[in-house]
N, C-alpha and C positions, 0 to 999 in steps of 0.2 A: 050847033052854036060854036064860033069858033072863038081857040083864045088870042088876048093879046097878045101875048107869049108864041113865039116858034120852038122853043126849046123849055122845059125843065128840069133842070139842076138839083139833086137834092144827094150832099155830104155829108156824112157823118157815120156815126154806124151803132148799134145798138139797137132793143126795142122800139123806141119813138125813130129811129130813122127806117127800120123795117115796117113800122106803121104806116108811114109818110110816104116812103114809095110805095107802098101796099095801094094805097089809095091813090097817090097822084098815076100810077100805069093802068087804074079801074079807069080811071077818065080821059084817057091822052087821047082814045078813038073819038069821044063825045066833043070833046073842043079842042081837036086836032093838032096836035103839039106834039114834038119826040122829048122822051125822059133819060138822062142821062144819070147815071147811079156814083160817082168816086166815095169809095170807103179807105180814107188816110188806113185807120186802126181797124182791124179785126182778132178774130175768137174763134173758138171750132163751132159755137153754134149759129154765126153770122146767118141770117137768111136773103140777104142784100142782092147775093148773086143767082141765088137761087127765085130769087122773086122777079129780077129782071133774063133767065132764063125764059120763065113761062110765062111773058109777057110782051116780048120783043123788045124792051127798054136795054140801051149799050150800059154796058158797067166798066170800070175801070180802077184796081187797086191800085192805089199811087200812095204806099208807105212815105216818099219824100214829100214834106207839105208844100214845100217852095214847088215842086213841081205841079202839084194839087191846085196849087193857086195857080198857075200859069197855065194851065189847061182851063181855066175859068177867064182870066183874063183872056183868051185868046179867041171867046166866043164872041161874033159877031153880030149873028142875029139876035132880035128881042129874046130876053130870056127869064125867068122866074129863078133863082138860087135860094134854095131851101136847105138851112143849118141845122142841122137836128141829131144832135151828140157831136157837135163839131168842134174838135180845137185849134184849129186852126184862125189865125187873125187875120180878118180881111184886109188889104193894108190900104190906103186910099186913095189912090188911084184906083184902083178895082170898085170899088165902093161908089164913085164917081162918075164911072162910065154911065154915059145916059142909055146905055142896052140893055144895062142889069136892074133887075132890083131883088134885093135882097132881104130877106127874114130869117130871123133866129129863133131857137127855140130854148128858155132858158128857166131851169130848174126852182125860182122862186118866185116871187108875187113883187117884181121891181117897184121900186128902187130897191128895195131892199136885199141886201145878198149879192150883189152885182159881184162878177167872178166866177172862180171854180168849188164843186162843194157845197154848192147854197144848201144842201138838205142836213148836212152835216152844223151846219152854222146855225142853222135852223133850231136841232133838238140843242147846241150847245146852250143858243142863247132863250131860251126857254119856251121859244116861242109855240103860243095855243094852233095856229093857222098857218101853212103853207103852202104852195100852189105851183103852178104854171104860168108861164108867159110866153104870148108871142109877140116881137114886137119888130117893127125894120133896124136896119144895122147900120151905124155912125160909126164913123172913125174911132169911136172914144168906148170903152168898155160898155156892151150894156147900157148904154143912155137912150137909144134909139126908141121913137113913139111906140106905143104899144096897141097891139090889132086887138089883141083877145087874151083875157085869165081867167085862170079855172081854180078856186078854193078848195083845198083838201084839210082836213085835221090834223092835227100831229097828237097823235095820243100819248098817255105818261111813260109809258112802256114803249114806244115804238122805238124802233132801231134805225140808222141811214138806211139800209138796202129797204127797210119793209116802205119808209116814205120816200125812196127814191122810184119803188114799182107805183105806190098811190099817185105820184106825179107824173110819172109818164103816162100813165093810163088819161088825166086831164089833159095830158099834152095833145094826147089823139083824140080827145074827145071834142075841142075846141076844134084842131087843127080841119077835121071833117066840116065842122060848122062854119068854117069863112072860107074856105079854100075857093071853092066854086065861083064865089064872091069874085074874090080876088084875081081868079083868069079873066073877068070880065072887066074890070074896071079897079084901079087905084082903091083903096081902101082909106078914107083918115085915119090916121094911130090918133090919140090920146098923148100928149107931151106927157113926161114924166114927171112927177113934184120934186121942185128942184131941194134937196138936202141941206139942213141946216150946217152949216160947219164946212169941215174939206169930208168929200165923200171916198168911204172905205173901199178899198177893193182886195177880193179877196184871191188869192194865191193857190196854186195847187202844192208847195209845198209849206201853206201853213199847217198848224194841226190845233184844233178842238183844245186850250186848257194849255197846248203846247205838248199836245200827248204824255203830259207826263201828274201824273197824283201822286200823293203822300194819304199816307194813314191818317194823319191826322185832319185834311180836308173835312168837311163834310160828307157822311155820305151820298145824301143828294147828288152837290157838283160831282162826286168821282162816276155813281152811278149814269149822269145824264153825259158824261165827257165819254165812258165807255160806249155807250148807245151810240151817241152821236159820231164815233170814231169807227164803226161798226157794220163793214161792207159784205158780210158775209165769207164768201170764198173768195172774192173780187180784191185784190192789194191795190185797195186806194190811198193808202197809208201804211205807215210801220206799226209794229205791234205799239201797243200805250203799254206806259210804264208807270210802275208805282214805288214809290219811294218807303222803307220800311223805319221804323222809329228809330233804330241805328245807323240811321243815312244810308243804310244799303239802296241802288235803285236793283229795280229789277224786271224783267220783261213779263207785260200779261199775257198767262195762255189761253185763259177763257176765265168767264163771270157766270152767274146765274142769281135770277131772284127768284127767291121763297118763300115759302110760307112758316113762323116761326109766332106762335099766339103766347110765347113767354118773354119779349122783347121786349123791352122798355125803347121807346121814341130815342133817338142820337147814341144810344148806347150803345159803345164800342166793344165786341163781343170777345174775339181773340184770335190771338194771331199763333196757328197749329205750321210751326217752324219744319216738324219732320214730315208732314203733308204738303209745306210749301204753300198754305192757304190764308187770307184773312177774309173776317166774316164780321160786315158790319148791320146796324139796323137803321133802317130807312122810316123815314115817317110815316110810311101807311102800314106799319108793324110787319113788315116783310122783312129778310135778310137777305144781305147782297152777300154771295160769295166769291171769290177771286183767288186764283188758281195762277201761282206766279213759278217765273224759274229763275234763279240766279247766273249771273254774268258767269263764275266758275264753269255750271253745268254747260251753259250754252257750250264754252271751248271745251269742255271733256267730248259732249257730244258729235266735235267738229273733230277732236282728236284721233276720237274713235272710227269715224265716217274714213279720214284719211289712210288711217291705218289698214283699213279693210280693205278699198280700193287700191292700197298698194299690196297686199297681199293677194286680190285678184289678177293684177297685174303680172305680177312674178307665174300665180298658174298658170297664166294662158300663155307667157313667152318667156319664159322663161328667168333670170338673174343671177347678181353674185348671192355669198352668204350674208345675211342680214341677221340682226337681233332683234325684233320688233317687240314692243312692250303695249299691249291694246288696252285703252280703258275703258270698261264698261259701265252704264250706269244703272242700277237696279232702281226698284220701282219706287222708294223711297228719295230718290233722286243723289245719295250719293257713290260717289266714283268706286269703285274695286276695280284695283290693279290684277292685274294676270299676266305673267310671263308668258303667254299662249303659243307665242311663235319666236323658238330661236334656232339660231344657226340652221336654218334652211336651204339648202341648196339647189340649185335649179337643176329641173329634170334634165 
C-alpha cells in the first residue's frame, strides 16, 4: 500500500519524537516513503540518530532553527511533517505550501494550555485531567483542528516531569493509532471550542505563581507551585523561591512531603533558621518541608568556587605573589573565613 506522502518529516527531539520515528521508519517499506529525521535540540541520551542509523531514515542536526525551517521549506515533493518536541514556529508560508502538511504534537487537552509548559500549568492551576493532543498546524499558536487526544490524570502529589513522561506515553499511544490512517488519506481534525474572552498563551519564560512563594501563602498553592515547577534534573526553569517573614527572598533547594500525625490542618510549624528550613502543614495532615539558601550563601559559595580555580591556575602555570582569602561554607551554611593561601609564589 503506498502513501500519499513521498517523504516524512519528523522534528523535534526527545521521547515522543524517538517514539514517532521509531514508528514512522517501522512503516516507510510498507507505504513506501523516505523519512527524514532534523533534531534542532539534543542531550547525551537522544536516540534520534541512532534510530535512523538502523533504519536507513537521513538525519540531520540543524541547531540553527531558521536553517531547520529552510531545509523544510525547501522540500518539494508531497510530504508528511511530524512536530514532536518541537520548538520551532512554522512561519506561514511553509504552513501554506500545498506539498506539506503538517501535525503537531502538543503537551495538553487543547484549547487549554496552548503554549510552552502545558503540564507545568496544568498542576499550577489545579487541574484533576491532562492529556495529549494532536492536532494540524495554523499560523496561529496551537489553534490548529485536532486528529487525536489521549486523558491522563494528574494526581495530588504528582510533579511536572512524573505528568510530562504520563503524557508523552498518550502521545505515542494515539500517535500509533491514526498514523496509518493518515498516509492514506486526509484526516478531519475536530475545530477547536472557540474561548470565551482573549485566549491565553503561555510563554516559556513564564513561571508557575511567578516562581516565587512567601511563608505566609498557603500551603497548598506553595506546595502545588513547587510540583508544578518541578522538572527533575531537566532546567526548565530557575530554581522557585520563597520569601521568608522578614522579606528575606531566598532560593529553593529542595521540598519534601511527610508524614507528620501531630499537625493541625494550615498550621504553620517553624521556621529552623540554622538548618535553613521551613516546615509547613498541608490539609491532608502531611508536612511540606523546604530546604532554602540565602542570597549571601549563594555569593560565598561563588566566592569560594573562584578562588579555588584561581589557585589551580597559579599550580599548573605558574604567577606573581598573591594573598588569597578563601571562604568556606560549613554545613550549617555559614561562611568561615580562612587565610589559607598567602604570599604564594609561583614555582
Amino acid at each position: 500500500m503506498r502513501s500519499r506522502f513521498e517523504k516524512v518529516v519528523v522534528i523535534g527531539w526527545g521521547k515522543t519524537a524517538a517514539d514517532v520515528l521509531n514508528y514512522v521508519t517501522k512503516r516507510q517499506d510498507t507505504f513506501v516513503y523516505r523519512t527524514l529525521c532534523i533534531e534542532c535540540e539534543t542531550h547525551g541520551m537522544s536516540k534520534l540518530h541512532a534510530i535512523c542509523d538502523g533504519s536507513g531514515a537521513e538525519y540531520a542536526y540543524i541547531p540553527d532553527k531558521k536553517k531547520a525551517l529552510e531545509t523544510i521549506e525547501a522540500i518539494t515533493e508531497p510530504a508528511l511533517v511530524i512536530s514532536a518536541g518541537n520548538t520551532c514556529l512554522f512561519p506561514k508560508r511553509i504552513i501554506e505550501k500545498e506539498n506539506l502538511e503538517i501535525i503537531n504534537f502538543h503537551s495538553a487537552l487543547l484549547p487549554e494550555f496552548p503554549g510552552r509548559n502545558a503540564q507545568s500549568w496544568a498542576i499550577w492551576e489545579g487541574e484533576k485531567t491532562a492529556g495529549a493532543t494532536w492536532h494540524y498546524i495554523e499560523s496561529s499558536v496551537d489553534t490548529g483542528d485536532i486528529i487525536a487526544q489521549r486523558e491522563t490524570p494528574v494526581t495530588e502529589d504528582m510533579r511536572a516531569y512524573e505528568l510530562t513522561r504520563d503524557i508523552m506515553e498518550k502521545a505515542s499511544e494515539a500517535f500509533t493509532e491514526f498514523y496509518d490512517e493518515l498516509l492514506i488519506r486526509h484526516i478531519e481534525g475536530r475545530p477547536q471550542p472557540k474561548p470565551e474572552g482573549e485566549r491565553k498563551i503561555y510563554y516559556s519564560w513564564e513561571l508557575p505563581g511567578g516562581g516565587v512563594c512567601s511563608v505566609n501563602d498557603p500551603p497548598e498553592q506553595i506546595y502545588r507551585m513547587l510540583r508544578a515547577m518541578d522538572y527533575g534534573k531537566n532546567d526548565i526553569f530557575p530554581p522557585a523561591r520563597i520569601r521568608l517573614a522578614d522579606g528575606r527572598e531566598c532560593e529553593i533547594m529542595r521540598y519534601m512531603k511527610r508524614q507528620n500525625a501531630a499537625l493541625q490542618a494550615g498550621q504553620k510549624i517553624h521556621v529552623e533558621e540554622e538548618e535553613r528550613r521551613v516546615y509547613l502543614a498541608l490539609n491532608d495532615m502531611t508536612e511540606l518541608m523546604i530546604k532554602y539558601k540565602l542570597k549571601d550563601q549563594a555569593a560565598e559559595e561563588k566566592s569560594f568556587i573562584q578562588a579555588s580555580d584561581n589557585l589551580q591556575k597559579m599550580e599548573a602555570g605558574g604567577g606573581p605573589e598573591l594573598d588569597i582569602q578563601v571562604i568556606w561554607i560549613d554545613t550549617g551554611g555559614a561562611a568561615v573565613s580562612e587565610a589559607a593561601l598567602q604570599n604564594r609564589r609561583a614555582a
